[in-house]
C-alpha positions in Angstrom: -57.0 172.8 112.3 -60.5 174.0 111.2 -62.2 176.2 113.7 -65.8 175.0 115.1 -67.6 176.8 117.5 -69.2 174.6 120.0 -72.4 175.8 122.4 -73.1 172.8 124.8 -76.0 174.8 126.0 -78.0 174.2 122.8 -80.6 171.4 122.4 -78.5 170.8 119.2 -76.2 167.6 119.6 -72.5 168.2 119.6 -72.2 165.7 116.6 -74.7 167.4 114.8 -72.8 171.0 115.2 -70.0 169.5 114.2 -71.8 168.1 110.7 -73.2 171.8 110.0 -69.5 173.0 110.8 -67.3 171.2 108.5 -70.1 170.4 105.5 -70.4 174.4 105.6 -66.5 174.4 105.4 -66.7 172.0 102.7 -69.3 173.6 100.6 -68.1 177.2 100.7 -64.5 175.8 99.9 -62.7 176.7 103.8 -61.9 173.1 102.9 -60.6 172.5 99.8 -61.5 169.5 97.3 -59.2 166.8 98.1 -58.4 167.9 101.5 -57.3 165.7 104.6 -59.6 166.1 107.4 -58.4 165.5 111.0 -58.2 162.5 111.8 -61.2 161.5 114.4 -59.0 160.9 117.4 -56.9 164.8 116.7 -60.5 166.7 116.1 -61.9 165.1 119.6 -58.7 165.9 121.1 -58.9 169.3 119.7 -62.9 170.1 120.4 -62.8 168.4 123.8 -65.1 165.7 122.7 -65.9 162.2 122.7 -64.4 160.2 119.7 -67.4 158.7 118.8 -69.3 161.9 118.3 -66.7 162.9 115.9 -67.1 159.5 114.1 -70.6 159.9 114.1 -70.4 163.4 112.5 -67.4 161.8 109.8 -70.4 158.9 109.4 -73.0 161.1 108.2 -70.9 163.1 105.7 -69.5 160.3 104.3 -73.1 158.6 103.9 -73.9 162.3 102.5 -71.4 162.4 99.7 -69.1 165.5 101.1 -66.1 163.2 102.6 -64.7 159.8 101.6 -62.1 157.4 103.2 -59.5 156.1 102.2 -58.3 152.7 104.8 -55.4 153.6 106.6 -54.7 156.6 104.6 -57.8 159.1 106.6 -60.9 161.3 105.0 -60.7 163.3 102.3 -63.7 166.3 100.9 -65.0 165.1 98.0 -64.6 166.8 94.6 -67.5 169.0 92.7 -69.9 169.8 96.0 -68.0 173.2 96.7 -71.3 175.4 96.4 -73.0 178.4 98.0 -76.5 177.3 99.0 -79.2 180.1 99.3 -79.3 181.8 102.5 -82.2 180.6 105.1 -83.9 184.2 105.3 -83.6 185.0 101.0 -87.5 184.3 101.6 -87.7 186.6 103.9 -85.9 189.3 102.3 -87.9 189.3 98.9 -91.5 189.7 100.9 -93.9 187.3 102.0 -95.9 185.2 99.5 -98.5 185.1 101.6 -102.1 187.2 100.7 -102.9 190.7 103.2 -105.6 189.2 105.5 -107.9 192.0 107.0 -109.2 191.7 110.5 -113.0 192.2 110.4 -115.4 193.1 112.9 -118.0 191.0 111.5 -117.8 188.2 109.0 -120.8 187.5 106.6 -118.6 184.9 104.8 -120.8 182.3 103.4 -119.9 178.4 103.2 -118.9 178.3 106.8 -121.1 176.5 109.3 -121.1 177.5 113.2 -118.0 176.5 114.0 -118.4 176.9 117.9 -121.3 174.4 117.5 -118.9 171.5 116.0 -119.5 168.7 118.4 -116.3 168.1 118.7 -116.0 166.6 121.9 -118.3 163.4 120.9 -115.9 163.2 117.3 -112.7 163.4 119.7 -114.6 160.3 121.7 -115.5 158.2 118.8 -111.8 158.9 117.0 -110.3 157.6 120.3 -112.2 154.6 120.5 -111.8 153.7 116.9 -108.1 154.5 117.0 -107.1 152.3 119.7 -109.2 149.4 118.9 -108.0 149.7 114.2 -107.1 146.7 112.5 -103.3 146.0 111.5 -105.1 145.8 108.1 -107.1 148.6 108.5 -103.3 150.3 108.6 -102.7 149.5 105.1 -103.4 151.0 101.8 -107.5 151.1 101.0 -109.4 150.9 98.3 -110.0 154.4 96.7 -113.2 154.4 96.7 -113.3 154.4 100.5 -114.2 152.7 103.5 -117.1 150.6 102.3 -118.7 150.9 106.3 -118.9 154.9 105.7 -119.9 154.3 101.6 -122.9 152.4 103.2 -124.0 154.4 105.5 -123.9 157.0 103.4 -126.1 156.0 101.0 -128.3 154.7 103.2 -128.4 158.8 104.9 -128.8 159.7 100.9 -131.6 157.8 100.2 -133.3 158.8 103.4 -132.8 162.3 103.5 -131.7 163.5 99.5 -133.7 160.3 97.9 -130.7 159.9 96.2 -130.8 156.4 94.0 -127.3 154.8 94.9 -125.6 152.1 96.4 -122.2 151.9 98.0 -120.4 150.8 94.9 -121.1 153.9 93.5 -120.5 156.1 96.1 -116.5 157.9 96.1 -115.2 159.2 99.1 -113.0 162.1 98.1 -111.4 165.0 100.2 -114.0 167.6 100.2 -116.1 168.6 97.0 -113.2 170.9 96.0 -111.3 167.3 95.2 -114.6 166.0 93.2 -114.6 169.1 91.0 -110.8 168.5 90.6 -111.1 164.6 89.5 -114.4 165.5 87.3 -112.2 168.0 85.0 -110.3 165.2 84.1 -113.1 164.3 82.2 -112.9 166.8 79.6 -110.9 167.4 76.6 -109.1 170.1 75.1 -111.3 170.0 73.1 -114.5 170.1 75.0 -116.0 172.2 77.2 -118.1 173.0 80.5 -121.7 174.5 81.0 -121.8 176.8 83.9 -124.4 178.2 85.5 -123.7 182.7 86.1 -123.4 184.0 88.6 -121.9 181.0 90.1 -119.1 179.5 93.1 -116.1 180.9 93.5 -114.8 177.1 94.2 -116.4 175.6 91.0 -114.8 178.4 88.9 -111.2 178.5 90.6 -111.4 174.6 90.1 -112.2 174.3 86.5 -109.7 177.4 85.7 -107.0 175.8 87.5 -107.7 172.9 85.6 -107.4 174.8 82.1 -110.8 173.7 81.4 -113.0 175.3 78.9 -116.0 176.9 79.8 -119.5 178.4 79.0 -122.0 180.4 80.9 -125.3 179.7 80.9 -127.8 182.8 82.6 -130.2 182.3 85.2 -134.2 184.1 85.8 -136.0 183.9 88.8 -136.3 180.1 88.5 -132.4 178.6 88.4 -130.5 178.1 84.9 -132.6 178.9 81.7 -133.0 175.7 80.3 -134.4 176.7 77.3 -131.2 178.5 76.3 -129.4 175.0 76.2 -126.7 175.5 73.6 -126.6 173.2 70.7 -122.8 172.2 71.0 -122.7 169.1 73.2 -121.0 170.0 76.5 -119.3 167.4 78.4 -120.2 168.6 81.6 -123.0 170.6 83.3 -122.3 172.1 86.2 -126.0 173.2 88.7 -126.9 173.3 91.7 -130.3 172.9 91.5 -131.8 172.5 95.2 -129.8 175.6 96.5 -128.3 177.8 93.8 -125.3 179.7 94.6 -125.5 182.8 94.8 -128.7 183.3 94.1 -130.4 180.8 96.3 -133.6 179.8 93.7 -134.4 176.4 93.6 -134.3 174.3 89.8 -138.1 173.1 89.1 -139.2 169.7 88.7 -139.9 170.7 84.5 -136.3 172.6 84.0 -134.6 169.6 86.2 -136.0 167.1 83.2 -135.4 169.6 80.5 -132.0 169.7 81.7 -131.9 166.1 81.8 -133.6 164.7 78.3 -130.7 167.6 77.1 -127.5 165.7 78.8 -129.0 162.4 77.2 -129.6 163.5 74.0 -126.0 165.2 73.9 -124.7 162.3 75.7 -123.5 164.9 78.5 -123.0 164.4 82.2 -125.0 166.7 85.0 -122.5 167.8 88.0 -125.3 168.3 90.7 -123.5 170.1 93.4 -125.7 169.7 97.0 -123.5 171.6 99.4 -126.2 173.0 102.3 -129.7 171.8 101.6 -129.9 169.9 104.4 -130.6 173.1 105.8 -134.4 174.2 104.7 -136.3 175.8 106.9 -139.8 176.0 105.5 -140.8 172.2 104.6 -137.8 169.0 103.7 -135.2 169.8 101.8 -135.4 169.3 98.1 -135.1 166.0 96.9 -131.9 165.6 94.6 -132.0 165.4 90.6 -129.9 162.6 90.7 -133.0 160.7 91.7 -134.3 161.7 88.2 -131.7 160.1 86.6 -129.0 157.7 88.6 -127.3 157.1 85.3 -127.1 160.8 83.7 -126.4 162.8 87.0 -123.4 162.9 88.9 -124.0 163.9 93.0 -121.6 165.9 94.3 -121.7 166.4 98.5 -119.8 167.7 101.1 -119.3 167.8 105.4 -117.3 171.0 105.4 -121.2 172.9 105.5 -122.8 170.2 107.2 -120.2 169.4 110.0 -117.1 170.9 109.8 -114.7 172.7 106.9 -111.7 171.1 108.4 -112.6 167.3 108.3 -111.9 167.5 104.3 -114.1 164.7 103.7 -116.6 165.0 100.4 -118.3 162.2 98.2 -119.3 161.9 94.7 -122.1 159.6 94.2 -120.7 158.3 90.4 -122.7 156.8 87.4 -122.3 153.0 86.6 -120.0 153.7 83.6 -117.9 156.8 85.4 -116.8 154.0 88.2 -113.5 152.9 87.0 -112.6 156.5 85.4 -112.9 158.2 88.5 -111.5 155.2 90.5 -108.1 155.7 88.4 -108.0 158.9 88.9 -108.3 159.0 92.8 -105.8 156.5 92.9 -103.5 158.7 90.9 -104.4 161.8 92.4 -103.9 160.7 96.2 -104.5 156.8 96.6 -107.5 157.0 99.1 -109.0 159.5 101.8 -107.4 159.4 105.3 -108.9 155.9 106.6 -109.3 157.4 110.3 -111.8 160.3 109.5 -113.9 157.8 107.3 -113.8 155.7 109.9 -115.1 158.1 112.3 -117.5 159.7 110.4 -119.4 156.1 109.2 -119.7 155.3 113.2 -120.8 159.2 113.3 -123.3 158.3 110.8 -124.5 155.0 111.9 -125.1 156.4 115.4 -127.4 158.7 113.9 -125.1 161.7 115.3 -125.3 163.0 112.1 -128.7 163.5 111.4 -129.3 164.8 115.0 -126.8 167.4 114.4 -128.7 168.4 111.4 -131.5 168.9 113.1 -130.0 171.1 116.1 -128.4 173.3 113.5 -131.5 173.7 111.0 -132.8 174.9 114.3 -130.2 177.6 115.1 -129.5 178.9 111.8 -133.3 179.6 111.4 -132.9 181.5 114.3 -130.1 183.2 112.7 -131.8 183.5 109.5 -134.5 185.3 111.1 -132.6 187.8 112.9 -130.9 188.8 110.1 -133.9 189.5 108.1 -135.2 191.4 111.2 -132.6 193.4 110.9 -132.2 194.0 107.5 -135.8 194.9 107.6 -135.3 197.4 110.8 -132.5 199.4 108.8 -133.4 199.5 105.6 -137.2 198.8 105.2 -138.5 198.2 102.0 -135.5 199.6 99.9 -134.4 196.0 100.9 -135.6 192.8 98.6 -134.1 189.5 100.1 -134.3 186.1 98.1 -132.7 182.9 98.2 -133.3 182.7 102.0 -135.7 179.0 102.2 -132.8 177.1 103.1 -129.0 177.1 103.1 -126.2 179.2 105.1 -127.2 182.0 103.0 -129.1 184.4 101.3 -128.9 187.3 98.8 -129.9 191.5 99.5 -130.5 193.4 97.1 -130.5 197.5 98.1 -132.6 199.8 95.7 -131.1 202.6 94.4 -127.3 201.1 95.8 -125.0 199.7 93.6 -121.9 197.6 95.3 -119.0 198.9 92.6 -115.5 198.1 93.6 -115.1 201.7 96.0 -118.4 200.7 97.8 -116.9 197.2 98.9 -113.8 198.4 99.6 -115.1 200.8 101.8 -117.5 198.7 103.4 -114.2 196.4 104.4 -112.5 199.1 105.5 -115.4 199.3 108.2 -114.8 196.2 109.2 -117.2 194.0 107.8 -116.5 190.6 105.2 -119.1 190.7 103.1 -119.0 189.9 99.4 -121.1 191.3 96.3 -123.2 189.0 93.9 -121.6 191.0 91.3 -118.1 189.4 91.8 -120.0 186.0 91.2 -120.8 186.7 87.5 -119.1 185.7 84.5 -120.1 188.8 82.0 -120.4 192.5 82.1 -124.5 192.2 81.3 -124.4 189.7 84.2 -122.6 191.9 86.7 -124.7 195.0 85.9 -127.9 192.6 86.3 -126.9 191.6 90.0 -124.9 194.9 91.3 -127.2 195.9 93.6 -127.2 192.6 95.6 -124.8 191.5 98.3 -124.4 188.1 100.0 -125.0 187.7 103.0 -123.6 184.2 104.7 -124.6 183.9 108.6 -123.7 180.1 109.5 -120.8 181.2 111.6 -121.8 184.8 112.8 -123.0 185.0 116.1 -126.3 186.7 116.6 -124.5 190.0 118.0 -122.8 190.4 114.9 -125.3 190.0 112.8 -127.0 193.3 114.2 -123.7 194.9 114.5 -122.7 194.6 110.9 -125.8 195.2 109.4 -125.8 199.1 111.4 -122.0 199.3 110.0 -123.6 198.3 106.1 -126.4 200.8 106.9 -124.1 203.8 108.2 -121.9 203.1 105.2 -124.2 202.5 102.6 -126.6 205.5 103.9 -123.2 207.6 103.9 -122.8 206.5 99.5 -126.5 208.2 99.1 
């Protein structure tokens, strides 16, 4: 008789232990191919247990493809699954996969809105409400596109506030903009290639690289992407973000936006407009979209992990005419639809006008925040300090005379305890990176307005100390 330990002080069912016992017997060959088992009635007998959680156990196994029966003759271990699985902690024992994560003092990560200021209770209110009063057919599989209450109200918030030209047909609800980049990649060929703006977004350039995509840098003045250096190879895709630049923060003018776009016709190339914070300017309304330019030529890309929160995952492309069944397929292929729930919420969100007013109270705080970041930039380092980029957004760029941020100045900044990142590490070329070295990034959506003092006196002492 096999032994099997039994604990009957576990939360684990006695049927259950029984299964790990004798499929472990099984598999590392205790019990031989071909083998009798007990019969159900001796093994209860034997482990002091009910019959039926012994049958249960023999059940599973069978179901499982370790035992078979045979009527009136018992249960036999099946031939060819003797085998020696990998043990539960070989993970363990060859190291963690996962990244070193710092702890910082003081985080000027950009891309992250004030997370404390999420109104969170009013979404948990709505998402309730809509939750317990869904449609069976709401339950279903939807179209890819999206929920066609949210695509309306979104273009409807578009045309009011981006003077976006659109319509809910053509607007694609995706799972953040990280997802749009992703389905826009499909796009291009082998054989073609991507105009990029440099510097430029960590996420745009981890997206297309994932992606295998070909690309090409294009450099940028004092004014956004030098139009006038358009190559003469057709690209497929143009990547800008023309109302906000990151990292630099410029703003595309009206005469390079048209440039740009009499280019992608003439080429027959699409423009990727990506409008992740300008929502947020401070001095005046924000800058009204290029896809207003052009409906047909530029493709919008948004998202509400800057605007509302990172962890909703909800993003939108607002897709030419011709680009609509394209980029339908490959939603459907990539993922089927967005989580109906969250659309749900956020097109009541938006139709309440909770939104906008949320836009509104944070262009109010972050100016705040702006400002007191500036102040204090200003109070430490005076005028060795040149700050651009700062009219709208979650952030803006610093560049320190006489201070270049090489690889042992960051590091040592981070061992300080501050998250801060260089526009250098942006840039796509060596002439690039020496062009920007002096400049750091400085993102203040999330930190509070004690840390914003705090870090810059760390920055000073450390950078002060490099002198």
């Amino acid at each position: 008789m096999i032994h099997i330990n039994i604990d009957r002080k576990t939360s684990c069912s006695l049927s259950r232990q029984i299964y790990d016992a004798l499929k472990e017997a099984i598999l590392f060959g205790t019990i031989q191919p071909g083998e009798k088992l007990p019969s159900t009635r001796e093994l209860a007998k034997y482990l002091n247990v009910a019959r039926n959680v012994v049958i249960e156990c023999y059940e599973q196994l069978a179901a499982e493809g370790y035992v078979y029966s045979k009527n009136g003759a018992g249960t036999y271990a099946c031939d060819g699954v003797r085998f020696h699985p990998l043990e539960k902690d070989t993970a363990a024992k060859g190291g963690s996969n996962e990244k070193y994560s710092p702890q910082y003092e003081v985080s000027f990560r950009t891309g992250i809105p004030d997370l404390a200021e999420i109104p969170i209770k009013r979404w948990a209110q709505i998402y309730q409400r809509i939750a317990l009063d869904i449609k069976p057919s709401q339950l279903d599989y939807q179209d890819p596109f999206g929920d066609y209450r949210l695509r309306t109200q979104l273009s409807l918030y578009l045309n009011r506030a981006r003077g976006a030209q659109t319509a809910p047909k053509n607007i694609l609800i995706t799972n953040g903009a990280a997802q749009s980049f992703h389905l826009l990649c499909g796009l291009i060929a082998q054989n073609e290639y991507a105009l990029v703006e440099n510097p430029l977004s960590f996420g745009i350039l981890h997206t297309l690289c994932a992606n295998s995509v070909n690309m090409e840098p294009i450099y940028m003045d004092e004014q956004g992407m030098v139009t006038a250096a358009l190559p003469d190879k057709p690209p497929k895709l143009i990547f800008t973000t023309p109302s906000h630049q990151f990292p630099t923060g410029v703003i595309l003018p009206a005469g390079r936006r048209i440039e740009m776009i009499k280019y992608a016709r003439r080429q027959n190339a699409y423009i990727v407009e990506d409008d992740y914070d300008s929502e947020f300017r401070f001095d005046g309304s924000p800058i009204q979209s290029m896809q207003f330019l052009d409906p047909q030529r530029v493709i919008y890309v948004g998202t509400f992990s800057k605007t509302l929160m990172p962890a909703l995952r909800l993003g939108y492309m607002v897709v030419p005419d011709e680009l609509c069944e394209k980029m339908r397929e490959a939603k459907y292929v990539a993922d089927l639809h967005s989580p109906i729930l969250e659309q749900l919420v956020l097109g009541d969100f938006l139709e309440r006008g909770l939104f906008e007013r949320h836009i509104r109270k944070m262009r109010k705080l972050y100016l705040k925040k702006r400002n007191a970041l500036v102040g204090s930039l200003r109070q430490s380092f005076g005028e060795r300090v040149k700050i651009s980029g700062a009219e709208a957004g979650l952030h803006f760029i610093a560049a320190f005379e006489g201070v270049h941020f090489h690889e042992g100045l960051m590091k040592k900044i981070e061992e300080n305890g501050v998250q801060i990142s260089a526009v250098s590490q942006h840039c796509l070329s060596e002439k690039t990176k020496s062009q920007y070295d002096q400049g750091l990034i400085f993102g203040y959506g999330n930190t509070t307005m004690e840390d914003i003092d705090r870090g810059v006196k760390i920055l000073s002492r450390v950078i002060k100390g490099e002198r």
